[in-house]
N, C-alpha and C positions, 0 to 999 in steps of 0.2 A: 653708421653714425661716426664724425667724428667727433674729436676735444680739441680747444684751446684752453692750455694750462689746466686740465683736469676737468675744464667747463666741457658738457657735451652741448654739440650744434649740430644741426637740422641738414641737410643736402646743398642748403643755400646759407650756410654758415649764421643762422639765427641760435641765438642762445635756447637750449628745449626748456631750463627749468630758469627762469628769470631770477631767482633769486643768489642765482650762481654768479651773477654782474661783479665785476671788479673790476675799477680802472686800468689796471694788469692787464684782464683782459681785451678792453677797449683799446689800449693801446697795441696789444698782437693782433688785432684784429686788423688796426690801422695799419701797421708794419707789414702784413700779410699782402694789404694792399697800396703798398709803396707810399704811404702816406705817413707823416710823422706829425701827432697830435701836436695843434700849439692852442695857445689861451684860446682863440678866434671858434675854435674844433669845442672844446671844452664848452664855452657858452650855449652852442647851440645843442651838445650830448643831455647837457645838466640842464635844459630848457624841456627837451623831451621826456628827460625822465619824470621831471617837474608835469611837466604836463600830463602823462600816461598814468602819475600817482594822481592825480586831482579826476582825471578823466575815467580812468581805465581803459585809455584806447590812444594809439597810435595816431598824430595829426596827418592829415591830409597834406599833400604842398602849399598848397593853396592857404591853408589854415595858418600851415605853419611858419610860410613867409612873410604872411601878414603879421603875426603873431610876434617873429623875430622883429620887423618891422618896429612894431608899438616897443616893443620893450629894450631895445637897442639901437633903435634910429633908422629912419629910410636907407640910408648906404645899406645897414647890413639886410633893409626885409626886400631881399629881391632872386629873383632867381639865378642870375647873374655869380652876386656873390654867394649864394649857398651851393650853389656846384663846383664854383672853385675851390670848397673844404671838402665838397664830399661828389668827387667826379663822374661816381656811380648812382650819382641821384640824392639829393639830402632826406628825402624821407627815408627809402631806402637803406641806405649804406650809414644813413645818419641813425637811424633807429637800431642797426644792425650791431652798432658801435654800443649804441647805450643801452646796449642788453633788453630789447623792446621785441615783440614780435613786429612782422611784417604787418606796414601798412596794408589796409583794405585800398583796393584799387593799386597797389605796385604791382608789377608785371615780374 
């Protein structure tokens, strides 16, 4: 196993104890993957984790860009623009970021 910042993470760099989440972390995580968080990144983190606390589960793409959609406007709910924030998949690398387990159905 490893750590970012003391946090330990999974083989596919998922956070193992979720409570360990730190925007610190989110952001090593981005940096890790050549990404550098900006507001745009941050809506849809704080969206997910919003989401995963009401649900207790990880949104689907599908869910989720619909979801970005309704609450931040058609530009932002499309697939288009959610992989240009998060290049390795917005569920994915988007839930990875905000300290969330791996979507059910990510590969």
């Amino acid at each position: 196993m490893d750590d970012i910042l003391g946090a330990e993470v999974d083989e596919e760099g998922f956070l193992v104890n979720l409570g360990d989440w730190t925007r610190e972390i989110a952001e090593q995580m981005a940096k890790d993957d050549d990404i550098v968080l900006a507001e745009e990144h941050w809506q849809v983190i704080d969206f997910l984790r919003e989401y995963f606390d009401e649900y207790q589960i990880a949104p689907a793409v599908r869910v989720l860009t619909k979801a970005i959609g309704k609450k931040f406007g058609k530009e932002k709910g499309n697939s288009k623009y959610l992989y240009s924030l998060f290049p390795y998949g917005p569920g994915k690398q988007g839930c990875r970021f905000a300290g969330l387990p791996k979507p059910t159905g990510c590969i």
